[in-house]
C-alpha positions as CSV (number, residue, x, y, z in Angstrom):
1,X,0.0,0.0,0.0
2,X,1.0,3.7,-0.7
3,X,0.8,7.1,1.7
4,X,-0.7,8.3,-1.5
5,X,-3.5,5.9,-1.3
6,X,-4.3,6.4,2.4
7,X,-4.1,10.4,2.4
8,X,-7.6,11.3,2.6
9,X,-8.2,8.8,5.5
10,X,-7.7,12.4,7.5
11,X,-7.5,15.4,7.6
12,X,-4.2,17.5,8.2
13,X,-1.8,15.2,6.7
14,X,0.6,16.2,4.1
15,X,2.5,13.5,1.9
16,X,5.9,15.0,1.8
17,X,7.2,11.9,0.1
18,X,5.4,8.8,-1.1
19,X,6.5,5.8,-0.3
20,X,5.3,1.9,0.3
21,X,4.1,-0.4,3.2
22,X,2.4,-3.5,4.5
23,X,1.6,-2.8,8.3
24,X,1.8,-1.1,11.1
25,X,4.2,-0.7,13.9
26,X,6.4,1.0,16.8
27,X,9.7,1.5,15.6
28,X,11.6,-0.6,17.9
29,X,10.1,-3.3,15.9
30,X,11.5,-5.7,13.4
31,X,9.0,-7.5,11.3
32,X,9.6,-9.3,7.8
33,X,7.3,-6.7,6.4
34,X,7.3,-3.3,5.4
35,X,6.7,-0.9,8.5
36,X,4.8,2.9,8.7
37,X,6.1,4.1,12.2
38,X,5.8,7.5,13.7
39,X,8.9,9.4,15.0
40,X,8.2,12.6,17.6
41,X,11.3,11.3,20.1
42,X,15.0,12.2,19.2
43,X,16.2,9.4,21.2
44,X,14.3,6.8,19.0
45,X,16.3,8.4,15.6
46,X,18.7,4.7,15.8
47,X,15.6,3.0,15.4
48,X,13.8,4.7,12.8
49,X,17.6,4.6,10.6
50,X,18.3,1.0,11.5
51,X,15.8,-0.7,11.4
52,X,15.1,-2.1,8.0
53,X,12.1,-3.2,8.1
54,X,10.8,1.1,8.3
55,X,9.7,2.1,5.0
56,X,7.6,5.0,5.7
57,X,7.6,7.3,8.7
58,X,5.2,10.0,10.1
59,X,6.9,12.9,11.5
60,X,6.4,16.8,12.2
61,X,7.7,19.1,9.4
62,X,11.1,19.9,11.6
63,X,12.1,16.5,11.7
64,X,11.8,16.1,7.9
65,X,15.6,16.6,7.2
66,X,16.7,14.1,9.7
67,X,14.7,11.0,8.2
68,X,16.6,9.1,6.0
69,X,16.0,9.6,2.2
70,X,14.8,6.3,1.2
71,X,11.7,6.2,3.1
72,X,8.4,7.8,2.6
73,X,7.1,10.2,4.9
74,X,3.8,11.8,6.3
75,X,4.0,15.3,7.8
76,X,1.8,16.0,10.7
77,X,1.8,17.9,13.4
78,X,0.9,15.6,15.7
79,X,2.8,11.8,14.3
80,X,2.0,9.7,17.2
81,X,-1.6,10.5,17.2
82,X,-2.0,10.6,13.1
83,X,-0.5,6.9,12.8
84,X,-2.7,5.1,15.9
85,X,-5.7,7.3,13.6
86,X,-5.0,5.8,10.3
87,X,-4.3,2.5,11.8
88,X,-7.6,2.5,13.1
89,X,-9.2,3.7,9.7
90,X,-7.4,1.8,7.6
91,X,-8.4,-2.0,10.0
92,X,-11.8,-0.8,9.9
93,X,-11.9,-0.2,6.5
94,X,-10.1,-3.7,5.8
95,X,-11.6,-6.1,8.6
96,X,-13.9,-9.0,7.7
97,X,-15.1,-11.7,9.6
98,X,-14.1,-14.8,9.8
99,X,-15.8,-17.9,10.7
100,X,-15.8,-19.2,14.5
101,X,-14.8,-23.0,14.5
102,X,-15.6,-24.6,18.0
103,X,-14.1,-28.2,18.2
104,X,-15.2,-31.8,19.9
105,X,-16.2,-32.5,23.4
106,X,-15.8,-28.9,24.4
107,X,-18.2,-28.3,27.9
108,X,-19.0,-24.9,28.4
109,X,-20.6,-23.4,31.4
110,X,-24.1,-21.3,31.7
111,X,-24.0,-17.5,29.6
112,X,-20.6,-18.5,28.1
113,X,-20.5,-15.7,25.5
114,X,-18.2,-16.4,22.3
115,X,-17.4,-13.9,19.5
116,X,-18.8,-15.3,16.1
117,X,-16.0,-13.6,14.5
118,X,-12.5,-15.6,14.2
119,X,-12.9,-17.3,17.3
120,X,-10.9,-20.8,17.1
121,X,-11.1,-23.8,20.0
122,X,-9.7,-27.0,20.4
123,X,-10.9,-30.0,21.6
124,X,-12.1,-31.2,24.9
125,X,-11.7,-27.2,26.4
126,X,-13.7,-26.3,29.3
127,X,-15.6,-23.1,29.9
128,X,-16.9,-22.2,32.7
129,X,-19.9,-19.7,33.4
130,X,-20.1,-16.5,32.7
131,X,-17.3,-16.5,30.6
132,X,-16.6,-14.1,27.7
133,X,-14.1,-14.8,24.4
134,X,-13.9,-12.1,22.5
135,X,-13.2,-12.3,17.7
136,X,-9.4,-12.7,17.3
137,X,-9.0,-15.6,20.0
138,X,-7.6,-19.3,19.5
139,X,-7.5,-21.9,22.0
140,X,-5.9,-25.1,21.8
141,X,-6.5,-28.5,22.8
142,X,-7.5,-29.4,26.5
143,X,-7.3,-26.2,27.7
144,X,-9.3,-25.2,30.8
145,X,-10.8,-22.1,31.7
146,X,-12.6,-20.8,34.5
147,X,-15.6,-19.1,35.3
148,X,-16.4,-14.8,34.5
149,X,-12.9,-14.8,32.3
150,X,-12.4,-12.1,30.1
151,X,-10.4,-13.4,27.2
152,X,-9.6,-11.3,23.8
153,X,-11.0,-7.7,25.6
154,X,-9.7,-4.2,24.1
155,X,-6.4,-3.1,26.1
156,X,-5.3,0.2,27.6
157,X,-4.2,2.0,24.7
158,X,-5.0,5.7,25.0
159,X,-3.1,8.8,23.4
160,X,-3.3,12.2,25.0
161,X,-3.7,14.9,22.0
162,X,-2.0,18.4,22.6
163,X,-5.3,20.1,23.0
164,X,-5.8,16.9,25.8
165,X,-8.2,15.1,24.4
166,X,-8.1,11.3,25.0
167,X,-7.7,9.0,22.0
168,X,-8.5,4.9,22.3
169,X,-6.0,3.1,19.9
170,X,-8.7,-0.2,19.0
171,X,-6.8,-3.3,19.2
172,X,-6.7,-6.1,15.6
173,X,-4.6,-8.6,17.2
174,X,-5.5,-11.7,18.8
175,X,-5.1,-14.2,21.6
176,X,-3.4,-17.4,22.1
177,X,-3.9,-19.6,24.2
178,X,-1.9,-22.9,23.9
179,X,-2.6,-26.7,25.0
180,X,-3.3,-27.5,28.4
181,X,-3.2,-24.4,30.3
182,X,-5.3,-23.5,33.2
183,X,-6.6,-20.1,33.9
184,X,-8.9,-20.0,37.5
185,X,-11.7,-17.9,37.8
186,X,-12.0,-14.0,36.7
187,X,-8.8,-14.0,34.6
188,X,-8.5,-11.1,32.1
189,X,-6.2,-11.3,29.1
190,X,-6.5,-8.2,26.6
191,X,-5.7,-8.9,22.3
192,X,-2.6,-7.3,21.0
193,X,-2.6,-4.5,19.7
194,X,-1.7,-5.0,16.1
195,X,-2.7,-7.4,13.4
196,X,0.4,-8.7,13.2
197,X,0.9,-10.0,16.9
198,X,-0.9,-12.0,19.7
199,X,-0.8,-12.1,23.5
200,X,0.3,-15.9,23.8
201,X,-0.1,-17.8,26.8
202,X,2.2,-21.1,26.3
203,X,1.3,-24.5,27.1
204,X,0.8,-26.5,31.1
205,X,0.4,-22.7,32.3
206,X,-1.9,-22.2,35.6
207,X,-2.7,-18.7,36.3
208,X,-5.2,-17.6,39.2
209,X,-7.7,-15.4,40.0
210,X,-8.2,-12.1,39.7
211,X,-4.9,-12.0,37.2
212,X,-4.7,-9.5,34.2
213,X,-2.5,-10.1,31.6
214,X,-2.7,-6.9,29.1
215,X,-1.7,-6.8,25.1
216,X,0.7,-8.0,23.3
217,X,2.9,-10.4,26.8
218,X,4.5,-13.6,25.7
219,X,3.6,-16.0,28.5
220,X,6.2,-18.9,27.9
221,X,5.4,-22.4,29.4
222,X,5.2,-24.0,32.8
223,X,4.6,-20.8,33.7
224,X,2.5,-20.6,37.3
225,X,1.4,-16.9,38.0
226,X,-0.4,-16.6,41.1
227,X,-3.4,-14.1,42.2
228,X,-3.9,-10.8,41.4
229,X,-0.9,-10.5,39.0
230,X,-0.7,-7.8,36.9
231,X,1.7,-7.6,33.9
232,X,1.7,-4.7,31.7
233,X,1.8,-4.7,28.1
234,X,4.4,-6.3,25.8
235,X,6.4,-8.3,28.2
236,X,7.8,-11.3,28.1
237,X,7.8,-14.1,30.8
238,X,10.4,-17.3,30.1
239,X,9.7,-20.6,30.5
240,X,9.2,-22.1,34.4
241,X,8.9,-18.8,35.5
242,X,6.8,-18.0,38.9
243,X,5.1,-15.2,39.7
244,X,4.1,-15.1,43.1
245,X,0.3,-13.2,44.1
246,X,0.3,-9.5,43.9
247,X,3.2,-9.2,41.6
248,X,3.2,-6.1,39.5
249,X,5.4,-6.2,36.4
250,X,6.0,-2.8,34.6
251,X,5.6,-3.0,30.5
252,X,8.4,-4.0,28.2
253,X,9.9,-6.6,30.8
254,X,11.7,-9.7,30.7
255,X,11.0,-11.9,33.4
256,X,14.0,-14.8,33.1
257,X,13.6,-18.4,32.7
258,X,13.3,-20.4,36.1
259,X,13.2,-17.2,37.9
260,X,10.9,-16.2,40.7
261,X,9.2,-13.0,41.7
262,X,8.2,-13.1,45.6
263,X,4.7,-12.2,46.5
264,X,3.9,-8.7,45.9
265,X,7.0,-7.5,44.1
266,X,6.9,-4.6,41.6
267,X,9.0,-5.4,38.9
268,X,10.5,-2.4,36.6
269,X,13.6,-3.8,35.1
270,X,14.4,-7.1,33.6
271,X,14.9,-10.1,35.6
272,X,17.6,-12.1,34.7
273,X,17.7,-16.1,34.3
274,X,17.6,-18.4,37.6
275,X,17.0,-15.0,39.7
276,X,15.1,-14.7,42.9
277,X,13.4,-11.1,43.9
278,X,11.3,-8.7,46.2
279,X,10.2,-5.4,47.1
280,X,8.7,-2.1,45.3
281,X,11.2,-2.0,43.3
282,X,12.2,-5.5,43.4
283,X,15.8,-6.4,43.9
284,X,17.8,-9.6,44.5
285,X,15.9,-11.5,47.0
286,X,18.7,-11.6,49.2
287,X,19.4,-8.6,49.2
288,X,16.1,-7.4,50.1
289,X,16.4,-9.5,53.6
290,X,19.5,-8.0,54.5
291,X,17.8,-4.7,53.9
292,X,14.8,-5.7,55.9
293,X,17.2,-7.1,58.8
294,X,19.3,-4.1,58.8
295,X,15.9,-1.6,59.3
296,X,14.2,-3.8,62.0
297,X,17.0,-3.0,64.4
């Protein structure tokens, strides 16, 4: 697709340049397509000349000069907000509905409510009551889920505009769910963002109640999250990983393979491999005890 052929999508966007594209996306992502991203922070300019897979870019008019020459630009005063609008526009525009497949032995609870739009599950799944699954959403084979989940729901993806007005980004990617995972009751896992890209929950996972799980996370497997987790959006949680109740991880995290966050542990930088930690912000586990013992004095 061209800028040229998406122009008049809305209003107070120029075409400084035309240029080429297949999707979507944030510039720190690398995609074997053809990117439109937005540039409005000097500290993301690496990004926007490295990465390849960029194409076309929407800036302000002052940062024309700075974008490299072989991709095709959009001037608007305000690029952040212009490219979340024409993604929305242009997904609308291009959406259609796909067919919900439901396989064998699957038991569902009373007022289960599943989206007849691109909804996929496996066999022998349970459901339990209450439950909504919203288009967009595959899950695999004997997977179990509780009752009053929230599976495939719009995330938190709001834009403040310079006059500041509020602007919800709608969300065209999906769910996965793999085989054999557990969710307890009153679980919430929000769609991805793009169209591109799923929030993946791997397989023999058990997560508990009253857990949210927001767009775009890659849940590995043998994961076990505990209640009232919350991990923010487009993380990534390795394989045998435990997340104790209460635990609080911040977005764009990496929560190592094998490692374990302690029961109510705020999380705002990555966790390495094998690691143990606690506390708001969480640390080294051990550390955080010889902290504790050195303040109880």
């Amino acid at each position: 697709m061209y800028l040229n052929e998406i122009k008049n999508l809305a209003d107070g966007i120029e075409v400084y340049k035309d240029g080429e594209f297949d999707t979507f996306a944030q510039c720190i992502v690398k995609l074997n397509k053809r990117i439109i991203t937005f540039f409005d922070d000097v500290k993301f300019i690496d990004n926007i000349i490295n990465n390849k897979s960029i194409t076309c870019v929407i800036c302000s008019k002052e940062n024309v000069d700075i974008i490299p020459k072989d991709k095709g630009i959009i001037i608007s005063d305000e690029p952040r907000y212009t490219f979340f609008l024409l993604y929305n526009l242009l997904m609308k525009k291009m959406h259609v509905v796909k067919e919900t497949y439901i396989g064998k032995n699957v038991k569902m609870g009373k007022n289960v409510s599943i989206s007849d739009d691109n909804v996929y599950i496996g066999d022998n799944v349970i459901i339990g009551d209450n439950t909504v699954i919203e288009k967009n959403t595959v899950i695999e084979n004997d997977v179990i889920i509780g009752p009053n989940c929230v599976i495939g729901s719009e995330g938190f993806e709001v834009k403040r505009r310079h006059d500041g007005t509020l602007f919800s980004v709608e969300h065209y990617g999906g769910v996965l769910i793999k085989e054999k995972t557990v969710l307890k009751s009153i679980v919430n896992i929000h769609k991805a963002v793009f169209d591109w890209d799923v929030t993946e929950i791997g397989r023999n996972c058990v997560i508990d109640s009253f857990t949210h799980i927001a767009h775009g996370n890659k849940i590995g497997n043998s994961i076990l999250i505990g209640a009232n987790c919350i991990i923010s959006g487009n993380c990534r949680i390795e394989d045998f990983a435990y997340l104790n109740p209460f635990s609080c991880i911040a977005k764009r995290i990496t929560v190592g393979k094998k490692s374990i966050v302690n029961i109510g542990s705020v999380v705002t930088k990555d966790v390495e491999e094998n690691a143990s930690v606690t506390g708001n912000f969480a640390i080294d586990h051990k550390k955080w005890i010889e902290f504790v013992k050195s303040i109880a004095n």
